[in-house]
Kinemage of the C-alpha trace (Angstrom):
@kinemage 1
@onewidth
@group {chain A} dominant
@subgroup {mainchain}
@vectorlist {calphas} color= white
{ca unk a 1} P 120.248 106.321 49.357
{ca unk a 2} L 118.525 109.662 50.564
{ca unk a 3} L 118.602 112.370 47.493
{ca unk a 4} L 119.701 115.588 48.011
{ca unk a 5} L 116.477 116.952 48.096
{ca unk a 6} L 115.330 114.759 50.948
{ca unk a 7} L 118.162 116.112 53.122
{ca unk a 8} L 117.559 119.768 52.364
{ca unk a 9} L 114.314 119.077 53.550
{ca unk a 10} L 114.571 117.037 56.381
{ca unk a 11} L 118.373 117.082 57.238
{ca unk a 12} L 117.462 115.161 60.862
{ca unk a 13} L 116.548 112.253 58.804
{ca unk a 14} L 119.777 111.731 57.304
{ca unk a 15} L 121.509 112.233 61.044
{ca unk a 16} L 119.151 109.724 62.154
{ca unk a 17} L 120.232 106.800 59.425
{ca unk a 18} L 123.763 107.911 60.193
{ca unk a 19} L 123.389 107.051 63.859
{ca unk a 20} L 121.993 104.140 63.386
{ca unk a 21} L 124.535 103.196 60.677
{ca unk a 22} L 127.404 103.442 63.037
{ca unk a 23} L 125.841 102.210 65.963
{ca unk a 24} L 124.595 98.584 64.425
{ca unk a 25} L 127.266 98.299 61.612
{ca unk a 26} L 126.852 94.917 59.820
{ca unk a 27} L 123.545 94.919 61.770
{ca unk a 28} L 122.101 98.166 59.954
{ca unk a 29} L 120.827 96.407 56.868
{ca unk a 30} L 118.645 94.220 58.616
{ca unk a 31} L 117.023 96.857 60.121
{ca unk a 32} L 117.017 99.097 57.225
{ca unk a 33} L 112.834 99.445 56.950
{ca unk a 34} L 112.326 99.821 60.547
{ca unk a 35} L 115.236 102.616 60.742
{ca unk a 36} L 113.278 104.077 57.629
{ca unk a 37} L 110.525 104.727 58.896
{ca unk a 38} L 111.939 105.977 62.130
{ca unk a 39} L 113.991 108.431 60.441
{ca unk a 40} L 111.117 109.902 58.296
{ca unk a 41} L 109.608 110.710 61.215
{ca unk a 42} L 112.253 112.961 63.326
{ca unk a 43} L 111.707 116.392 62.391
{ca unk a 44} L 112.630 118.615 65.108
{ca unk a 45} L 115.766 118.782 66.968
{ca unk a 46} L 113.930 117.668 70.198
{ca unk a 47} L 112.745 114.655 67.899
{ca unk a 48} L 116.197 113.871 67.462
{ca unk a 49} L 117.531 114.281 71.025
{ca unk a 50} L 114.536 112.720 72.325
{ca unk a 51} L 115.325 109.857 70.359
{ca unk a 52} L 118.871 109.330 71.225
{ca unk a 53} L 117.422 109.240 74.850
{ca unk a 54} L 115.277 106.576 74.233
{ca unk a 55} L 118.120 104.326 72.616
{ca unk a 56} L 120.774 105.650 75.581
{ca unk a 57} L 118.132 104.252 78.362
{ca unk a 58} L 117.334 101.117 75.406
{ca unk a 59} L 121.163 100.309 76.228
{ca unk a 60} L 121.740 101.028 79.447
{ca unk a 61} L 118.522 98.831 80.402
{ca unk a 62} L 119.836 96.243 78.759
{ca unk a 63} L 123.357 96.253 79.900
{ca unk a 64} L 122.021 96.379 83.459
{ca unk a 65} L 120.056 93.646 83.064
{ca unk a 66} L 122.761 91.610 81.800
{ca unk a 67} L 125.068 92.643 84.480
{ca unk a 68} L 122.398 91.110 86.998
{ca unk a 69} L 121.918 88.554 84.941
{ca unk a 70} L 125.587 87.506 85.583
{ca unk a 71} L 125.499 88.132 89.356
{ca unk a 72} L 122.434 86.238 89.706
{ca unk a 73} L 124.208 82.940 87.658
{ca unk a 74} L 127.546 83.887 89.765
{ca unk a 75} L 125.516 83.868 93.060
{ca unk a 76} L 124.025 80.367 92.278
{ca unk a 77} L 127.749 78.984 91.672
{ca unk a 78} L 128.683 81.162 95.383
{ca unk a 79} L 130.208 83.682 94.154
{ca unk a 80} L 129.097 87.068 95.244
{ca unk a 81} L 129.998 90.061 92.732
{ca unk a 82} L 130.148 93.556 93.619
{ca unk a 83} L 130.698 95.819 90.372
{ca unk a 84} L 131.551 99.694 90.747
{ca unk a 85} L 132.702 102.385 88.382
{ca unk a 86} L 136.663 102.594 87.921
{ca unk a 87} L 137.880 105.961 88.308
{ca unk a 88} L 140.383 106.729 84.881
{ca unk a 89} L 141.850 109.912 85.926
{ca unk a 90} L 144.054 109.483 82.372
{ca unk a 91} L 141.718 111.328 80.021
């Protein structure tokens, strides 16, 4: 748990854990050391923003590759896929 003191001075590195927290759930434990580290290490507010880049292209790489992934197995069975973005006009 981070003390008081180690928020007041580096309140990105609470944020950080936080993110993390609620992104991996029951994964976050596992990870705990790694996301430790990490965290001790954003200072700045570009640090942080910077590094919620990195995990935004992290994700969208890997979805991506999944999705071809899927076409590519789909293709082999004859199935062509074509996947575009639905348009919610609800929100």
């Amino acid at each position: 748990m981070t003390s008081l003191f180690d928020q007041l001075h580096n309140p990105r590195e609470h944020a950080v854990k936080k993110y993390f927290q609620e992104m991996l759930k029951e994964r976050c434990a596992g990870n705990k050391d790694i996301i430790e580290k990490i965290s001790h290490y954003i200072i700045t507010d570009r640090d942080l923003k910077e590094l919620g880049s990195l995990v935004a292209d992290l994700y969208e790489s890997g979805y991506m590759k999944a999705l071809d992934d899927y076409k590519d197995q789909l293709k082999e069975l004859g199935l062509e896929v074509k996947i575009k973005a639905e348009e919610n006009t609800s929100y």
